[in-house]
C-alpha positions as CSV (number, residue, x, y, z in Angstrom):
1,X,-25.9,-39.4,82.0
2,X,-29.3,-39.5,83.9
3,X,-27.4,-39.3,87.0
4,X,-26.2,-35.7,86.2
5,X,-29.2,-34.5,87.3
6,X,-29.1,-36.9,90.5
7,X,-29.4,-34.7,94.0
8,X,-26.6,-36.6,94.8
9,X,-23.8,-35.2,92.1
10,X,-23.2,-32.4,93.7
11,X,-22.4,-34.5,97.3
12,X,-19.9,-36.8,94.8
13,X,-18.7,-33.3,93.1
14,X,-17.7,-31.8,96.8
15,X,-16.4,-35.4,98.0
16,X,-13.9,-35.1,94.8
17,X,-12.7,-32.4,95.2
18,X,-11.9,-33.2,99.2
19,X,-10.1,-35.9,98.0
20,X,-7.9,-34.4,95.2
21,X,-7.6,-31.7,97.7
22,X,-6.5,-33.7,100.8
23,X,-4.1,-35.7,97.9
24,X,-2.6,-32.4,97.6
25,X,-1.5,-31.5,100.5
26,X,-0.6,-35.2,101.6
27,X,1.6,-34.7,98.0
28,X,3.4,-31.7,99.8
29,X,4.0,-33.0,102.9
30,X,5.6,-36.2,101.2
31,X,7.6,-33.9,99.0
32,X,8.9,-31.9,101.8
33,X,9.9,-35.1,103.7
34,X,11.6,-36.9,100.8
35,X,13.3,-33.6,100.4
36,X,14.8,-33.0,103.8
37,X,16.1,-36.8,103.9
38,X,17.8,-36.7,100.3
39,X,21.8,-36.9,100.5
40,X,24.1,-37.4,98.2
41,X,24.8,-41.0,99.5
42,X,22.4,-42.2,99.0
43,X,21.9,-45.0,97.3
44,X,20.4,-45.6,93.3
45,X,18.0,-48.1,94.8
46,X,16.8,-45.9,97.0
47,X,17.1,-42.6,95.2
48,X,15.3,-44.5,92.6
49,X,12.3,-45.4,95.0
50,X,12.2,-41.9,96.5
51,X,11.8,-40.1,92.7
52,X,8.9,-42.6,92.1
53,X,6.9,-42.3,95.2
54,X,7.1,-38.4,94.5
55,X,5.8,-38.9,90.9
56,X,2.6,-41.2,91.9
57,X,2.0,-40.5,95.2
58,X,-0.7,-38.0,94.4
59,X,-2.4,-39.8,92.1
60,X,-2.8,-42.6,94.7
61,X,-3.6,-40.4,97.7
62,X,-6.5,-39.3,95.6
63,X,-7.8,-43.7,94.2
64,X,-7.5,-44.4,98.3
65,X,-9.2,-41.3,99.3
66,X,-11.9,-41.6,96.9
67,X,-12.0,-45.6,97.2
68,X,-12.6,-44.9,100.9
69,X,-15.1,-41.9,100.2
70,X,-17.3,-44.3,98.4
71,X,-17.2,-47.0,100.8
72,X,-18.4,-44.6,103.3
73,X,-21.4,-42.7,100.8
74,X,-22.5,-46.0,99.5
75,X,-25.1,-47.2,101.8
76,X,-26.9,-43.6,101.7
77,X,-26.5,-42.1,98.2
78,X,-25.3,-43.1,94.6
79,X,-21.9,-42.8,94.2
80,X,-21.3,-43.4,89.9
81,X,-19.4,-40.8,89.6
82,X,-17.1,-41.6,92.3
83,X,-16.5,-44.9,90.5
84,X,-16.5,-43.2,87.2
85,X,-13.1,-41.5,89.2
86,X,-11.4,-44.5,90.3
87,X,-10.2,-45.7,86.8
88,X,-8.8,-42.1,85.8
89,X,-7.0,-42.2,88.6
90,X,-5.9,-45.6,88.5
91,X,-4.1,-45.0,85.0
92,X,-2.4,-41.5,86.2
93,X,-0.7,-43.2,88.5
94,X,0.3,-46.1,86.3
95,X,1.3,-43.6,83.4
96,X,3.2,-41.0,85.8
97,X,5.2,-44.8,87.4
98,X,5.8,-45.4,83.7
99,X,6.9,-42.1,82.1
100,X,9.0,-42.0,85.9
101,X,10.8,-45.5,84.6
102,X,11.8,-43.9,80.9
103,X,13.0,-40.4,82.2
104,X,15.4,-42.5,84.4
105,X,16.3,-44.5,81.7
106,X,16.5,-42.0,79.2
107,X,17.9,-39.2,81.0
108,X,19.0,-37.3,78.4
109,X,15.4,-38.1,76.1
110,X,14.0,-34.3,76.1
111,X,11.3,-35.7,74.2
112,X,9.7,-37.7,76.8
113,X,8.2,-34.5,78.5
114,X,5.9,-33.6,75.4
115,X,5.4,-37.4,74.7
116,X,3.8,-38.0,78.5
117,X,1.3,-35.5,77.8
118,X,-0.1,-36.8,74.5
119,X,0.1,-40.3,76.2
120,X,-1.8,-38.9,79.4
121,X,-4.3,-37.4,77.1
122,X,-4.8,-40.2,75.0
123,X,-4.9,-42.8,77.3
124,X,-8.0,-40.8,79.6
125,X,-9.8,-40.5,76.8
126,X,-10.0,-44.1,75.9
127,X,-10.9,-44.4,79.6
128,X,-13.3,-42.2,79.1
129,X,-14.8,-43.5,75.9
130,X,-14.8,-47.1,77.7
131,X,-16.6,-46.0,80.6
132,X,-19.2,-44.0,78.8
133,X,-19.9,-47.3,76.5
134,X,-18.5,-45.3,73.6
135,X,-15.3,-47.2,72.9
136,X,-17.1,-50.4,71.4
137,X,-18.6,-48.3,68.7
138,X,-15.7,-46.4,67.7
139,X,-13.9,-49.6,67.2
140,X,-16.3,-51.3,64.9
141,X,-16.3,-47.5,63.0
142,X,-12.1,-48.1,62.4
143,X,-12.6,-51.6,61.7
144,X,-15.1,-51.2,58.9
145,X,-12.7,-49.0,57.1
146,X,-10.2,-50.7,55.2
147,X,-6.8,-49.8,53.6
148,X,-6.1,-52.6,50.4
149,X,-2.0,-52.6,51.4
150,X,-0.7,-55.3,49.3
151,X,-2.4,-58.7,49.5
152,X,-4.1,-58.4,52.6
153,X,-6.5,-55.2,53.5
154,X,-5.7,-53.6,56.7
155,X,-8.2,-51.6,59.0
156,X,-8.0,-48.2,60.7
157,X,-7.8,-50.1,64.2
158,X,-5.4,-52.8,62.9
159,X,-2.9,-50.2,61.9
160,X,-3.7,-48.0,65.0
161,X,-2.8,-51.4,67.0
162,X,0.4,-51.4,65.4
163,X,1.5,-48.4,66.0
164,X,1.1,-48.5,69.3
165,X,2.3,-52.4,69.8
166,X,5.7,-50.8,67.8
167,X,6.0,-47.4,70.1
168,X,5.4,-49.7,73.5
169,X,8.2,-52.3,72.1
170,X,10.4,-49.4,70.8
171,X,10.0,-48.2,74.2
172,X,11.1,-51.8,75.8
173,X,14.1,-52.2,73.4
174,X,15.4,-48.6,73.8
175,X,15.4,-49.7,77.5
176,X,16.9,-52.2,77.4
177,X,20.1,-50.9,75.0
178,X,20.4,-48.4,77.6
179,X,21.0,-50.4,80.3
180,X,23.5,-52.6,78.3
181,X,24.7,-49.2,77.0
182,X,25.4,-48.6,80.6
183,X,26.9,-51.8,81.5
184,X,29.5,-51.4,78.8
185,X,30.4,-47.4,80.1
186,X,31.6,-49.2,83.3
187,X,33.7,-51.9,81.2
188,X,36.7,-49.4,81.4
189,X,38.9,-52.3,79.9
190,X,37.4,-52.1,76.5
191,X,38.0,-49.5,73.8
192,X,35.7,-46.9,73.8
193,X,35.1,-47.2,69.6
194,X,34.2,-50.4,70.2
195,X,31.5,-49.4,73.1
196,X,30.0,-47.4,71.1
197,X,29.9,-49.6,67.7
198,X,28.4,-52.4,70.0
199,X,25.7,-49.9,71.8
200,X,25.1,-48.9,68.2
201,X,24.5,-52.3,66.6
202,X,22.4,-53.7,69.6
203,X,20.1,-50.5,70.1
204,X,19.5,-51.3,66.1
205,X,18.8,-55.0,66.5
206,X,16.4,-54.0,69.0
207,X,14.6,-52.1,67.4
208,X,14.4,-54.5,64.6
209,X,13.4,-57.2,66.5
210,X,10.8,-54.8,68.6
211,X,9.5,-54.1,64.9
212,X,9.1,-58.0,63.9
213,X,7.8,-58.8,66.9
214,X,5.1,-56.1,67.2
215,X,3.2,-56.3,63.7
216,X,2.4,-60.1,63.9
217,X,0.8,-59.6,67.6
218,X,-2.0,-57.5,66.0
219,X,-2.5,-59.2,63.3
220,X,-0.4,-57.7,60.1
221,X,1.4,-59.8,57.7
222,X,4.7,-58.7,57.3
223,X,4.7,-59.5,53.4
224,X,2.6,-56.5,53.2
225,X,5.6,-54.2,54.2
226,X,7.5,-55.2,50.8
227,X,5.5,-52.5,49.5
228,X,7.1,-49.9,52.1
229,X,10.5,-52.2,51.7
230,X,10.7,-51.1,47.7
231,X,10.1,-47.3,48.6
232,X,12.6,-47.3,50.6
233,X,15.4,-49.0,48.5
234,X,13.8,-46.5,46.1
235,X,14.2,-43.3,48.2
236,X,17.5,-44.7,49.7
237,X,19.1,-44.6,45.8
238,X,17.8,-41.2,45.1
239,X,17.3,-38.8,48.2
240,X,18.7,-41.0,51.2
241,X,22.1,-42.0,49.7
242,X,23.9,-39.1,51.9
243,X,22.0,-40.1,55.1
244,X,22.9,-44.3,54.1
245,X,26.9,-43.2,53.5
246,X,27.3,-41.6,56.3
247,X,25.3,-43.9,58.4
248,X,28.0,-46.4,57.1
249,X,30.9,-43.8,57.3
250,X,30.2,-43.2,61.2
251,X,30.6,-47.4,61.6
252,X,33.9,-47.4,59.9
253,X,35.3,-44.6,61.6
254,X,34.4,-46.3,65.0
255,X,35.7,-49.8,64.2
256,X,39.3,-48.7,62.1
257,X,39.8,-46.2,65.1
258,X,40.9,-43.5,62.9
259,X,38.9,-41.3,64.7
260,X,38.6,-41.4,68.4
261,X,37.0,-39.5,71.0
262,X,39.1,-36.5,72.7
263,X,41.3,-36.5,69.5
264,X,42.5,-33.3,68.0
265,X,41.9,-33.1,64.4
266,X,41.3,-30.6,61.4
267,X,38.7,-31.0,58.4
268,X,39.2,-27.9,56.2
269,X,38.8,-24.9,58.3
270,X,37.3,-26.6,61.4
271,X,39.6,-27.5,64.1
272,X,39.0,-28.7,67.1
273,X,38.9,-31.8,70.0
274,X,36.4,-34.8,68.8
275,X,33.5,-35.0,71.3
276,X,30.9,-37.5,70.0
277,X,30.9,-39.5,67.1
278,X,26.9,-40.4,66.1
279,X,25.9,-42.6,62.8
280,X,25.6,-39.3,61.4
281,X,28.0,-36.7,62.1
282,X,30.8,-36.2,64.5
283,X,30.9,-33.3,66.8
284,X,34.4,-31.0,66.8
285,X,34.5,-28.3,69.8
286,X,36.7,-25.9,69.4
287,X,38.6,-23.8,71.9
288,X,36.2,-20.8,71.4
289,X,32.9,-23.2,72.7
290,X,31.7,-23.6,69.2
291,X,30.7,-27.1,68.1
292,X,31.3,-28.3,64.6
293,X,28.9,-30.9,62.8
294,X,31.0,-32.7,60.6
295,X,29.4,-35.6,58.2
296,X,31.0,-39.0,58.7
297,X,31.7,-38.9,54.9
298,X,33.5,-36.1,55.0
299,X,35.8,-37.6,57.6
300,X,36.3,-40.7,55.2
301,X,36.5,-39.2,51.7
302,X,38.8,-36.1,52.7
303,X,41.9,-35.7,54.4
304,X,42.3,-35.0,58.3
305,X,44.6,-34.1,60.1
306,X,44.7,-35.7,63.3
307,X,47.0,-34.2,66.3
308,X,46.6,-37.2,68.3
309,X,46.6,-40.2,66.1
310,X,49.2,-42.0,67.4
311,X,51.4,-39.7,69.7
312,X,50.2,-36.5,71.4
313,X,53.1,-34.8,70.9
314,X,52.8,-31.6,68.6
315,X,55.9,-29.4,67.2
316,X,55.3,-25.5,67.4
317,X,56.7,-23.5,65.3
318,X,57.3,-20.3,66.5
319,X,58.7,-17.3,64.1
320,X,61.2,-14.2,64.7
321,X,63.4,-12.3,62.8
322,X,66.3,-10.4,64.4
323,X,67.8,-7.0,62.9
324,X,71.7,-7.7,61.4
325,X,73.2,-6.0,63.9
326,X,72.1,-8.0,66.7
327,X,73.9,-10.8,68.3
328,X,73.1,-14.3,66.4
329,X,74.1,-16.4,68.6
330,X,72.8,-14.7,72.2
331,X,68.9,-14.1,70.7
332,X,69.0,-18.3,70.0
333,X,69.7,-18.9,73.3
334,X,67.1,-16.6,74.2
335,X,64.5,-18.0,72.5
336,X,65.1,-21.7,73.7
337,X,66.0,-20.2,77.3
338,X,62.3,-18.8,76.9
339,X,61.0,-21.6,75.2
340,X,62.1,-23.9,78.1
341,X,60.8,-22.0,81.0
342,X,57.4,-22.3,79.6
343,X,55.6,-25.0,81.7
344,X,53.5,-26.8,79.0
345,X,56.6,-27.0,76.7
346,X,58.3,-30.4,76.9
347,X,62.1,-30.7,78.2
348,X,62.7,-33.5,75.5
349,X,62.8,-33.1,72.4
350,X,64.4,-30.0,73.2
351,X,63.6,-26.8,72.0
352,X,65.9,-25.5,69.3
353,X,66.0,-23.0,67.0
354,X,66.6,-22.5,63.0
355,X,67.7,-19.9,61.2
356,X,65.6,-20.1,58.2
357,X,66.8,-17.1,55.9
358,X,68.9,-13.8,55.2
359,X,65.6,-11.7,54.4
360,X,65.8,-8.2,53.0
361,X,65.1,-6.5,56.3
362,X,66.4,-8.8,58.9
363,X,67.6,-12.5,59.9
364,X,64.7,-14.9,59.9
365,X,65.1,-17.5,63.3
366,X,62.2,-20.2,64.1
367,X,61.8,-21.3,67.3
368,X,60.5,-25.2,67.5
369,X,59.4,-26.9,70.5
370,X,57.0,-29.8,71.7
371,X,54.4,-30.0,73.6
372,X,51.6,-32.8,74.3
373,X,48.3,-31.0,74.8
374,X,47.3,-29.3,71.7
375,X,43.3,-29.6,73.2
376,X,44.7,-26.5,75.1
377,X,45.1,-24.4,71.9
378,X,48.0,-23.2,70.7
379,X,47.0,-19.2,71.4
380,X,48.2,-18.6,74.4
381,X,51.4,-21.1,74.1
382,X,52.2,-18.1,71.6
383,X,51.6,-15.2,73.1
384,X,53.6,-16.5,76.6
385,X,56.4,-17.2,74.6
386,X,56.1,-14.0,72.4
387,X,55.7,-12.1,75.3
388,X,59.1,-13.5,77.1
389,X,61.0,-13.4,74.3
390,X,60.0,-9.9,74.0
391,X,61.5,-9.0,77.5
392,X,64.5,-10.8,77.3
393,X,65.1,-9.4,73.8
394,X,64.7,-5.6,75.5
395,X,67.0,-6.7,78.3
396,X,69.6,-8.1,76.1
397,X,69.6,-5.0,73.8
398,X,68.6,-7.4,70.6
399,X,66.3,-5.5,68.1
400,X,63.6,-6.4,66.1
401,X,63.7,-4.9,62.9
402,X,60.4,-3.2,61.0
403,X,60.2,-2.8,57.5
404,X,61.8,0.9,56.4
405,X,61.8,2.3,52.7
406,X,64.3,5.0,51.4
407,X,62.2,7.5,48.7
408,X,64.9,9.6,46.0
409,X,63.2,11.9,43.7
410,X,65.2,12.0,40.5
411,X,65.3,14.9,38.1
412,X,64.0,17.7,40.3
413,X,65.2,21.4,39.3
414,X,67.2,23.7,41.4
415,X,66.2,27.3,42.0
């Protein structure tokens, strides 16, 4: 601290701010550069190495800048502060090369944005603490306060240990499912269900294991998390029992392959094509864009209707009705000539037609016909075959009746 009021601060102040300044633009330049060479050829090695020298290469423009700033000031002033610098800068660049590894491993974890910045802050400030000699005390502070868990008391800085022993394994294992995860995507031979049970079971195990690995390494006894154990079983037979069933639910789905992805299927009023299936829900998509969260035990304990279970064909049913004085047998041959010069309607089975009923105000036909991509919707299917049959029905002189009431008024007087 004494050296604040040093001549020489302001000299290491200015020679700072050169050298995150010069870091800068040596940070665009690069930038620039990596930019004008990128193509979409190139390779994931390479892509890889270009992404991560963009992420640290300011941080380490600034360490060699300063590094050789200091080397030059040293034999004519102090330069503390200067070396005070080198550390910070030493663990941004180690923290941006990290964070840099998870976003390309998880690429799809939007949480890692807010999670570099409480890491980046947290991890200067215990650089800072150690380099002002603060750290030592702080850690005696946590360590003489004691938490009576179980058998065996646990300190402040034992259980802050852990946490971050587990969050730097989590970290490891989650890693490491995703790049098995990714291994098995490119195994195009093996059911997709069963991809995702075994991506499912391993990112579990490993974070299991991460778990049993990380509490001994500081220190905590794992007897002392039967305490936690019977809480859980507790809150798992009151409040979690939904969460646990269809945790469960989503497994079963994915190993009797009831339930597939791209599927068609119907829970109540949701329709729509199966997109992802988690250990919690399943996601429908409808034709409209909307997406459907649907519990896993609802899938299990209700009926579904599945389009595509085992065959992708689907019969639609199509209805008409024809006035009595039209010709029977020429508006059925209309209606499968229209059905058959739709495109997405299948030549076998063939498209026939029933005559369902003798109604009060006309003849009741029902056009049926096949087709094997019902994640198209059904919608517009209708309205191209409504709309043809309409023409040919106008062409043809065929009517379509409407419904018509006769009104008598009985007893009225004359004159």
């Amino acid at each position: 601290m004494s050296d604040l009021n040093h001549p020489d601060i302001l000299w290491q102040l200015a020679t700072l701010a050169i050298s995150l300044l010069l870091a800068k633009l040596v940070e665009g330049v690069v930038r620039e550069r990596v930019a004008a060479r990128a193509t979409p050829d190139l390779g994931r090695a390479r892509q890889w190495g270009r992404g991560s020298l963009k992420r640290v290469i300011f941080p380490i423009a600034a360490l060699v800048s300063v590094i050789f700033s200091r080397w030059l000031l040293r034999p004519v002033m102090h330069t503390h502060l200067l070396t005070l610098a080198l550390p910070l800068l030493g663990s941004l660049a180690v923290i941006r090369l990290v964070f840099y590894i998870l976003r390309h491993s998880f690429t799809h974890a939007t949480w890692l944005t807010s999670f570099e910045r409480i890491f980046a802050t947290l991890a200067w400030s215990i650089v800072a603490l150690h380099i002002l000699g603060v750290l030592p005390d702080m850690i005696d502070a946590l360590e003489s306060i004691t938490l009576p868990i179980g058998k065996t008391p646990l300190s402040l800085w034992q259980i802050l240990q852990g946490l971050v022993t587990v969050a730097a394994t989590l970290l490891i294992a989650l890693w490491l499912s995703n790049a098995f995860e990714s291994r098995l995507n490119r195994a195009a031979e093996m059911d997709t269900n069963l991809r995702i049970v075994l991506s499912r079971l391993l990112r579990a195990l490993l974070a299991l294991f991460a778990i049993l690995i990380a509490l001994p390494l500081v220190g905590i006894d794992l007897t002392t998390l039967s305490v936690f154990g019977g809480a859980l079983g507790v809150g798992l037979g009151f409040g979690l029992q939904k969460i646990a069933s269809n945790y469960v639910s989503g497994f079963i789905i994915l190993l009797d392959n009831s339930i597939r992805i791209g599927n068609i299927i119907s829970v109540g009023n949701d329709r729509g094509q199966v997109t992802r299936i988690t250990t919690r829900f399943t996601v429908l998509r409808s034709l409209t864009g909307i997406e459907s969260l649907v519990p896993n035990e609802l899938l299990i304990g209700s009926i579904v209707q599945n389009e595509s279970y085992s065959d992708r064909q689907v019969r639609v049913a199509l209805p008409i009705q024809i006035s009595y004085d039209s010709d029977l047998e020429l508006a059925m041959r209309l209606l499968v000539e229209a059905a058959q010069a739709h495109p997405r309607v299948l030549p076998q089975p063939e498209p026939g037609v029933l005559l369902k009923e003798f109604a009060d105000s006309g003849i009741n036909l029902e056009l049926g016909c096949w087709i094997t991509d019902p994640e198209n919707g059904l919608g517009m299917l209708r309205s191209d075959l409504n709309l043809a049959i309409w023409h040919s029905f106008k062409q043809q002189g065929i009517t379509i009746p409407f419904p018509q009431r006769e009104i008598r008024i009985l007893g009225e007087k004359n004159g």
